[in-house]
KEVEX-93349 format. One record per residue (C-alpha): y, z negated, x. Coordinates in steps of 0.1 Angstrom, whole numbers. Layout:
<r <Y,Z,X>>,
...
END
This chain:
<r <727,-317,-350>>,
<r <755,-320,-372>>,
<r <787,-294,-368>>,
<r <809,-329,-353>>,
<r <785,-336,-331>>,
<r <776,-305,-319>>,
<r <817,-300,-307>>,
<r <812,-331,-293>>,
<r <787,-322,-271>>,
<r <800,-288,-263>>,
<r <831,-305,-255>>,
<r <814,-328,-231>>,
<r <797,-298,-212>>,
<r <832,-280,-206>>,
<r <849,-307,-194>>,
<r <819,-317,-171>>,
<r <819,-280,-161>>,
<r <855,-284,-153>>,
<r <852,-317,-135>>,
<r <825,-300,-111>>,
<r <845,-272,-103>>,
<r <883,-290,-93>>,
<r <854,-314,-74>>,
<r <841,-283,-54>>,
<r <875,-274,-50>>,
<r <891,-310,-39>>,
<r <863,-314,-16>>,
<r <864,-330,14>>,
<r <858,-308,46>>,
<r <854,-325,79>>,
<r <846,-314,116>>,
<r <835,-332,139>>,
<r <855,-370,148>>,
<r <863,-371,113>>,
<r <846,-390,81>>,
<r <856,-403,48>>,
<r <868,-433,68>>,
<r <881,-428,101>>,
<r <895,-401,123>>,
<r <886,-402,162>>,
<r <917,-393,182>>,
<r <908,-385,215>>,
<r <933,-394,249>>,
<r <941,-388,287>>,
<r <972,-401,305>>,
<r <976,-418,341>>,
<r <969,-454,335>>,
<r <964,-453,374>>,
<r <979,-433,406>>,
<r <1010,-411,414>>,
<r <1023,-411,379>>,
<r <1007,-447,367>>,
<r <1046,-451,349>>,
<r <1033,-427,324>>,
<r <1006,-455,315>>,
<r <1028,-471,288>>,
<r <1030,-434,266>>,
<r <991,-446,257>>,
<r <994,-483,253>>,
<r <1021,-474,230>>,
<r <1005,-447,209>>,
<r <977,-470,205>>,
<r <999,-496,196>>,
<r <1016,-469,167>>,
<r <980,-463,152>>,
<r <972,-498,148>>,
<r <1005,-505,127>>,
<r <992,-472,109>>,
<r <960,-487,107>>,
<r <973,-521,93>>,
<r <992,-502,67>>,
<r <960,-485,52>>,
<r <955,-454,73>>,
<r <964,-423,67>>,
<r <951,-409,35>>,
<r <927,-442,34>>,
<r <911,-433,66>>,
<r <917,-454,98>>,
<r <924,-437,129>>,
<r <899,-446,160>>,
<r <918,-439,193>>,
<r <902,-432,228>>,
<r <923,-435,256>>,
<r <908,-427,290>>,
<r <926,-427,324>>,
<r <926,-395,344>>,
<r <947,-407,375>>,
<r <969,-379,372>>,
<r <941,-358,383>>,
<r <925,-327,376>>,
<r <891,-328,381>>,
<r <892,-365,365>>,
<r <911,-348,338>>,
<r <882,-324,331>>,
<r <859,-352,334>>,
<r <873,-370,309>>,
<r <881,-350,286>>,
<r <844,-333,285>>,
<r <836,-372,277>>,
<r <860,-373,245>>,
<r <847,-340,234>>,
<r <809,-343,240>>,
<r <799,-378,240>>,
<r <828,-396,219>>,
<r <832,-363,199>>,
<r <865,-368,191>>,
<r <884,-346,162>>,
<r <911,-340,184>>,
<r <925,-345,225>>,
<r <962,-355,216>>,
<r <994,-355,240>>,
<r <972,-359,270>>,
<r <1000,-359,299>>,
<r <1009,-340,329>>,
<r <1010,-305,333>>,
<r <982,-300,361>>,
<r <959,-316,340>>,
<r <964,-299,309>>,
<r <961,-265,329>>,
<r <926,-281,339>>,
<r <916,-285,303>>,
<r <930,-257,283>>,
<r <903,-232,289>>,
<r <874,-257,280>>,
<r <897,-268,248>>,
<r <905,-233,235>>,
<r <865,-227,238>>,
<r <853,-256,220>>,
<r <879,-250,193>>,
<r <892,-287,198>>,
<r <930,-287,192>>,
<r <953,-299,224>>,
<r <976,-314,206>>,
<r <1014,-319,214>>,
<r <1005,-321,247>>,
<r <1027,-344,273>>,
<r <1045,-318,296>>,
<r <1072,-295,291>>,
<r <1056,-266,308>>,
<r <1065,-234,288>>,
<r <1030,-216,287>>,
<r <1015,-243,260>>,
<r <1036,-221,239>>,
<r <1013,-190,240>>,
<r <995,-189,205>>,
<r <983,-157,209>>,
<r <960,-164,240>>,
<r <959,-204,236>>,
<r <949,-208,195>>,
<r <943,-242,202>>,
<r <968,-254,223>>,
<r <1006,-266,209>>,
<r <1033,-287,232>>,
<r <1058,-311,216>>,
<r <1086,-316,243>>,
<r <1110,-294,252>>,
<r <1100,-268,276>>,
<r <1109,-275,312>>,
<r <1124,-238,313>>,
<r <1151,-245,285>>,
<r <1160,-282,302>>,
<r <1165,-259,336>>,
<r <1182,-229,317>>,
<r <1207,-260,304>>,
<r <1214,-273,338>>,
<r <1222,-240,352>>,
<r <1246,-231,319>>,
<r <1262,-261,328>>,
<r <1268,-258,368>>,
<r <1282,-224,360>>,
<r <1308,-235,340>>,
<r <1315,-268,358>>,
<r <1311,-262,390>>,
<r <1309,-229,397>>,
<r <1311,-232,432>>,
<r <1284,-254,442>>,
<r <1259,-251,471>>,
<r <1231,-267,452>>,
<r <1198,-280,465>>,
<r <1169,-285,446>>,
<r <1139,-307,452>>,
<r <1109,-299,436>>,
<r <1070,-308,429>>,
<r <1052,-284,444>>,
<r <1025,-278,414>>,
<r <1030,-260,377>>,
<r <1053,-289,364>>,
<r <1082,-280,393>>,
<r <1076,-244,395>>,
<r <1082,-241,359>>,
<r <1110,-258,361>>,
<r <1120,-242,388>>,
<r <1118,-206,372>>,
<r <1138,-218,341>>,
<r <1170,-225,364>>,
<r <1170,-193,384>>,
<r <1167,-178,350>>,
<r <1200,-197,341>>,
<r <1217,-188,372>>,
<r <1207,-150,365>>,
<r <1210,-146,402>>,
<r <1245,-162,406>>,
<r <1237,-192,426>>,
<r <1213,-190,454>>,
<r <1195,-222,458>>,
<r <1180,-244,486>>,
<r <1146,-250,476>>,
<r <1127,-279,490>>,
<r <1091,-289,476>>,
<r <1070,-321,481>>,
<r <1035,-326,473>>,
<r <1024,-357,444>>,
<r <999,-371,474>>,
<r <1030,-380,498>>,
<r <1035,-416,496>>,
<r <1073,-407,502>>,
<r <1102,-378,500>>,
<r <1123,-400,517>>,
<r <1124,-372,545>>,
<r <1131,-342,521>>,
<r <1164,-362,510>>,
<r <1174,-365,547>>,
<r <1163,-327,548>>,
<r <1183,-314,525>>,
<r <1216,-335,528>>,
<r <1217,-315,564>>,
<r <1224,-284,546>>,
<r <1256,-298,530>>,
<r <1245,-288,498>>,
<r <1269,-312,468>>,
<r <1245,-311,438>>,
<r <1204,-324,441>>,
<r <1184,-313,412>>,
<r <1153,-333,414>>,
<r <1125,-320,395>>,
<r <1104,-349,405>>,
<r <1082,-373,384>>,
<r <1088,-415,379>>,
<r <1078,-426,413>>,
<r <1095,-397,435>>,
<r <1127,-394,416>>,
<r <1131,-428,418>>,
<r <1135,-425,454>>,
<r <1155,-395,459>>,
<r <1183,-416,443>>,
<r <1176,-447,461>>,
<r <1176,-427,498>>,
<r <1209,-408,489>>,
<r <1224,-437,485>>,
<r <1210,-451,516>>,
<r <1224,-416,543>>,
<r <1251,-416,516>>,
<r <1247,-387,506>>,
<r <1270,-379,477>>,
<r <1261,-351,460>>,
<r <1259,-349,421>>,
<r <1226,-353,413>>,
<r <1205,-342,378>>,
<r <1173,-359,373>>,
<r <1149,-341,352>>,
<r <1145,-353,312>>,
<r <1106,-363,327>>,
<r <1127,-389,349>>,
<r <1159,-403,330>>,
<r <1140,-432,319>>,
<r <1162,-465,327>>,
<r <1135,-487,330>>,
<r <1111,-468,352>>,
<r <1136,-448,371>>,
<r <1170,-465,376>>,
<r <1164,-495,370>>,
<r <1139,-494,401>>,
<r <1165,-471,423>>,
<r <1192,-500,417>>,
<r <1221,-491,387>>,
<r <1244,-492,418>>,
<r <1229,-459,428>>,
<r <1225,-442,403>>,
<r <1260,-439,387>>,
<r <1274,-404,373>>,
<r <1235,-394,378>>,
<r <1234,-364,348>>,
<r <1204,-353,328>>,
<r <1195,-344,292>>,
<r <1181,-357,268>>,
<r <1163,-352,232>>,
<r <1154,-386,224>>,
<r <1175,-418,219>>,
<r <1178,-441,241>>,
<r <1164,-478,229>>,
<r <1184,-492,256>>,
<r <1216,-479,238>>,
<r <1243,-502,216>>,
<r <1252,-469,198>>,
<r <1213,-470,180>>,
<r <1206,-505,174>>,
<r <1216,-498,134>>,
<r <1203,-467,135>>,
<r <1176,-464,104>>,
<r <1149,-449,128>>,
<r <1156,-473,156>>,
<r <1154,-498,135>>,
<r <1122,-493,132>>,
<r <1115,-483,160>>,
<r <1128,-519,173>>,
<r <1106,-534,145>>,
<r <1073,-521,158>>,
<r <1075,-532,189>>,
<r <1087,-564,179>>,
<r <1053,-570,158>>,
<r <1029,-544,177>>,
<r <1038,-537,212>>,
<r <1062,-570,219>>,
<r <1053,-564,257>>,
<r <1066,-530,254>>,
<r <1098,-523,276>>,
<r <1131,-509,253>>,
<r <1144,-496,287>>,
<r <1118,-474,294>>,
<r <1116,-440,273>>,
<r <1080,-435,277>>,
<r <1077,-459,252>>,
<r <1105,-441,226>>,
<r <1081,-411,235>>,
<r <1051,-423,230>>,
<r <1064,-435,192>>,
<r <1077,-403,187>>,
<r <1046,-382,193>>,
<r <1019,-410,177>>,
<r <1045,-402,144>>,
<r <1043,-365,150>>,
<r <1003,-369,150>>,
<r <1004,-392,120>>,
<r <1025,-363,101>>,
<r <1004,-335,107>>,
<r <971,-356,98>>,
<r <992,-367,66>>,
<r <1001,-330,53>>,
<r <961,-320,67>>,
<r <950,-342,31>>,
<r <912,-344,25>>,
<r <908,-311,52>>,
<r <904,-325,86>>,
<r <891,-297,99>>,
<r <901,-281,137>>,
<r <918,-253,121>>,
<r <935,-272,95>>,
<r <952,-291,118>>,
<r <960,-264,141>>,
<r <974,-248,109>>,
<r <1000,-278,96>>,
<r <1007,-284,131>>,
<r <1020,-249,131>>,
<r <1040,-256,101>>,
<r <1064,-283,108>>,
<r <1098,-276,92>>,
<r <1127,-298,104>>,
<r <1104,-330,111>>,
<r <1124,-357,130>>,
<r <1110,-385,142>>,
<r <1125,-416,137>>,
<r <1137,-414,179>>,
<r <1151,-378,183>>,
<r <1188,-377,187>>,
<r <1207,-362,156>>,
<r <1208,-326,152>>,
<r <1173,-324,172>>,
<r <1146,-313,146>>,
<r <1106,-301,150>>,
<r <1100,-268,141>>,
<r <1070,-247,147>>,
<r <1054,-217,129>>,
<r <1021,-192,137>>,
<r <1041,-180,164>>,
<r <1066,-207,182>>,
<r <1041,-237,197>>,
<r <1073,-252,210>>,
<r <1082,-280,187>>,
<r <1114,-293,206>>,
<r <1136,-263,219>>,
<r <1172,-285,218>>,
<r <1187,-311,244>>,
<r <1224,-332,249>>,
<r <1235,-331,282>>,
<r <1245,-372,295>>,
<r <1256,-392,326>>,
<r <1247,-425,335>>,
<r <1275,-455,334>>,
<r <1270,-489,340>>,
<r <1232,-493,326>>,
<r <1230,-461,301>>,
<r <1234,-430,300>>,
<r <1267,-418,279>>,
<r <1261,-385,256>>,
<r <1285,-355,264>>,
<r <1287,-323,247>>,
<r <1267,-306,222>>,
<r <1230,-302,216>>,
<r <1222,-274,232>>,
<r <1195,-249,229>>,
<r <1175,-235,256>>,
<r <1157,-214,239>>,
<r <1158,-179,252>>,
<r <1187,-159,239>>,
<r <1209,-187,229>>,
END
C-alpha cells in the first residue's frame, strides 16, 4: 500500500471512529410512549358530570396538537393524544389513568384537571415515574419537588389568588363583614387557607361549604345573605358559581362578590348567570381574555384567534377554558421541544424544571413561566379585574402571591 493511500485509509478510520462516537453521543434515548415517530401524551379531564364545563380544556388541547401535528411535529415526531373522561371523579380518575399508564403506555399524563383527582393519582404517578405534568388545579401542594419528583402544576396556586384577594379587601375595604362560600374538598380548602393567610387574622370570616354532589347552593346564598355579610367570595367551580351570582341577584342580595380565577370565564360562568347579574363582579386573572377588544391585535392572540379559526372553529372565544387549554398544550409543546432526541421521564421532568421567562402566547403581559429544581409553580403572578358590560376591565398591577411578596 502506497504512503497516499495508506493516509487515506487511516484518515477514513478516524473519521469513522469519530462519526461513531458523536453517534453514541447524539443518540436517541426513549421511555416508554415515545419512538422515533411519535410521542403518546396521555389525558384526564371531566368531559361528563359536576364540572362537564371543564370538557372544552381537552377538546382544545387536542385541537393544539393536531395543528402541531400538521406542522411536522415536534422534532419530526407526531404527538398521539389520549383523552379519557374521569367525571370529575376520583376513583374514575385512578381508573383511568392506570389505563393511560398500563395499557396505552403513555410517555406522560398531562394537565389532567381537578384537584381531587390529581390527589387520587399522585401517589401511583410518583411510583411509576410517569411525569404529572402541568397539572389543571391551582392547589399549592403540586409544588412539593422534594416529596412529589414527578409531579409539576402550571396555574397559579389557589393560595396566592386568595392571599391577593385578602391584600386587596384590606386596603379597600377594610371594614367588611365577608362571607365566603366554599367547596368542601382540597380545591376550596386550599383556597381557603391562602385567604386567612392574607388576612393574617384581621378579618374573621363566615365560612359556608357545599358539597360538588348538591344539584344546587341556591340555599347557602340565602344562608349567608342572613348574616349581613357585604362581600361573597365564592370559591366554587363552573356550574356552582354560576349560581351563587344568579341567586344573589334573585334575594337581592348586594354584596361585592369575587369569583375565583377557576370561575371568571364569560362564556361558561356569566354569560349563563345573565351579564345583568354579574356587574362589578371582581376576580383575577393571568390570562387574556379572547373575548377582549384590547387583544384582538395582539401578536399572541392573533394567533391564538387563528387556530381556532382553522382547528377548533367550534371553539367558544368567550370561554377561557379554551385560552387555557392553548396555553398549557404550548407549554407541553415547549418542554418536548427543548427535551430534543431525549424523551425520556426524567428529561422531561428536568426541562420542565427549567423554564425561564416562557410566555405563552395568552398570558397577560408581565406574567412569565418560571420554574427551577425547586419552585414547581410555573405561574405565581395575577391582575386584579371587574366585570363591565360583557368583560372584565383590568385594574392595578400584576401582583404576586407568592409568599413574602
Amino acid at each position: 500500500m502506497s504512503a497516499t493511500r495508506r493516509t487515506v485509509a487511516f484518515g477514513a478510520a478516524v473519521a469513522a471512529f469519530v462519526f461513531t462516537s458523536t453517534t453514541a453521543l447524539a443518540q436517541k434515548k426513549y421511555d416508554t410512549g415515545a419512538t422515533d415517530k411519535e410521542i403518546k401524551i396521555g389525558h384526564i379531564v371531566p368531559y361528563s358530570g359536576p364540572a362537564s364545563a371543564y370538557g372544552v380544556i381537552g377538546k382544545t388541547e387536542e385541537a393544539y396538537f393536531k395543528m402541531i401535528n400538521d406542522n411536522g411535529g415536534i422534532n419530526g415526531r407526531k404527538i398521539s393524544f389520549v383523552s379519557y373522561d374521569d367525571a370529575y371523579s376520583p376513583p374514575k380518575a385512578v381508573e383511568q389513568v392506570r389505563k393511560l399508564v398500563e395499557s396505552d403506555e403513555v410517555l406522560v399524563v398531562f394537565n389532567p384537571l381537578g384537584t381531587p383527582s390529581n390527589s387520587a393519582i399522585q401517589k401511583y404517578l410518583n411510583a411509576k415515574k410517569v411525569p404529572q405534568l402541568f397539572v389543571a388545579t391551582g392547589a399549592t401542594k403540586w409544588n412539593d419537588p422534594k416529596h412529589f419528583p414527578w409531579t409539576i402544576g402550571w396555574q397559579p396556586s389557589y393560595q396566592s389568588e386568595g392571599r391577593i384577594y385578602a391584600k386587596y379587601l384590606m386596603k379597600e375595604k377594610p371594614d367588611a363583614k365577608i362571607a365566603v362560600l366554599y367547596q368542601n374538598d382540597d380545591f376550596g380548602k386550599d383556597y381557603l387557607k391562602g385567604l386567612k393567610d392574607g388576612f393574617e387574622g384581621k378579618a374573621s370570616l363566615i365560612e359556608e361549604s357545599y358539597e360538588v354532589s348538591e344539584p344546587t347552593i341556591d340555599s347557602h346564598i340565602v344562608k349567608l345573605k342572613a348574616t349581613g355579610a357585604d362581600v361573597l367570595i365564592s370559591i366554587t367551580t363552573p356550574k356552582f358559581a354560576a349560581q351563587a351570582i344568579k341567586k344573589a341577584a334573585e334575594i337581592d342580595w348586594k354584596a361585592l362578590q369575587i369569583v375565583a380565577n377557576v370561575s371568571a370565564s364569560v362564556g361558561s360562568v356569566l354569560k349563563p348567570a345573565g351579564f345583568e347579574n354579574s356587574q362589578g363582579l371582581l376576580s383575577a386573572a393571568y390570562a387574556k381574555d379572547a373575548s377582549d377588544p384590547q387583544w384582538q391585535n395582539d401578536p399572541g392572540m392573533q394567533k391564538f384567534f387563528a387556530f381556532l379559526d382553522k382547528y377548533y372553529p367550534e371553539g367558544d372565544r368567550l370561554n377561557s377554558s379554551v385560552v387555557y387549554g392553548y396555553g398549557a398544550a404550548q407549554t407541553l409543546a415547549k418542554i418536548l421541544e427543548m427535551c430534543g432526541d431525549d424523551l425520556t421521564r426524567a428529561n422531561i421532568m428536568k426541562q420542565a424544571a427549567n423554564l425561564k421567562d416562557f410566555t405563552p402566547d395568552t398570558l397577560l403581559p408581565g406574567v412569565k413561566i418560571n420554574t427551577s429544581a425547586t419552585d414547581f409553580a410555573p405561574i405565581e403572578q395575577l391582575q386584579m379585574m371587574r366585570f363591565k358590560g360583557e368583560k372584565w376591565d383590568l385594574f392595578g398591577d400584576v401582583i404576586s402571591g407568592e409568599v413574602g411578596h
